[in-house]
C-alpha positions in Angstrom: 53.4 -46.3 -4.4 55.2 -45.5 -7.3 54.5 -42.7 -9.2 54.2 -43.5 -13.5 54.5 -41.3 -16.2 50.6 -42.5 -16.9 49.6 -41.0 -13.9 51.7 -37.7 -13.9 50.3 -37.5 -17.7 46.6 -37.6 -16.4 47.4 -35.2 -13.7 48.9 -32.9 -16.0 46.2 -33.4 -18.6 43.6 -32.3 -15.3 45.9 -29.4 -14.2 46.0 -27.6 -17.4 42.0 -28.1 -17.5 41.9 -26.9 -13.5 43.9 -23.9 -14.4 41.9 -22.5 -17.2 38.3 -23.0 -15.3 39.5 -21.6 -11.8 41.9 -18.9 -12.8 39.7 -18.1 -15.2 43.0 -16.2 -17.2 44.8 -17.0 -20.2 46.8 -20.6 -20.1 49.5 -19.8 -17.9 52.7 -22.5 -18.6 54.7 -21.1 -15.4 51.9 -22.1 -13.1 51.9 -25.5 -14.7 56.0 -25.9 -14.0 55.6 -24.7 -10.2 52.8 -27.4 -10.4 55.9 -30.4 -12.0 58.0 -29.1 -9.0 56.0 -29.7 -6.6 55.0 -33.6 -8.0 58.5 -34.0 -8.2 59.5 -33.2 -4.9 56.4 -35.2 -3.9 57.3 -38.3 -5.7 61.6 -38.0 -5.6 62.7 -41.6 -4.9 60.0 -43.0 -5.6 59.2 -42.6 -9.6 59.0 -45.1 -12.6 62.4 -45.0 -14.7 62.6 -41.7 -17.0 59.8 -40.1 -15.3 62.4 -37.7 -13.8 63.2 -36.5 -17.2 59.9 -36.2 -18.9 58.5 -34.4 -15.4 61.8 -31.6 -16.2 60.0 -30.8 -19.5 56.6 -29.2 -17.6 59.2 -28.1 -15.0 61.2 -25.9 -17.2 58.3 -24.2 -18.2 59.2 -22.0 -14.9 62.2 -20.8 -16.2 61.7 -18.4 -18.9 59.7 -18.4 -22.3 62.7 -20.3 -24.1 61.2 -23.4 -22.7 57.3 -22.2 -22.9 55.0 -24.7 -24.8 51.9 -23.9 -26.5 49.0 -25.2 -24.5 48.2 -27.5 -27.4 52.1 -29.0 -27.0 51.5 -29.4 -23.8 48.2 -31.5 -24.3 50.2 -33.7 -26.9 53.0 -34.2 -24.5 50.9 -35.6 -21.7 48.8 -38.0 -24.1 51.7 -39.6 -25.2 52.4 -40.7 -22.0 49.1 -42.1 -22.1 
């Protein structure tokens, strides 16, 4: 099967959802890059052209707030991949 950028975008759309009813915290944009990682690795070799790139965006969210996004940005990001 390979993995789109529509489907990674509804994932994402129902991870950021998942995360604010279960953790029942604040948004929390590193959670949602270990969650990228882990898709990647699931899907390496065997993803739609670009998808790589576009999956690095939620990925870097891991790696510091430089690359944070806004929970609203992150919403936007995933329904243009829609």
């Amino acid at each position: 099967m390979l993995y789109t950028s529509r489907l990674f975008a509804a994932e994402l759309l129902v991870e950021v959802e998942r995360g604010l009813v279960q953790l029942d915290s604040a948004f929390d944009p590193v959670r949602l890059g270990h969650w990228a990682t882990g898709r990647y690795l699931a899907y390496v070799g065997r993803m739609e052209e670009g998808l790589a790139d576009r999956m690095q965006t939620i990925q870097l969210l891991e790696d510091g707030p430089e690359f944070e996004m806004s929970i609203d940005q992150i919403r936007a990001f995933a329904k243009a991949m829609l």
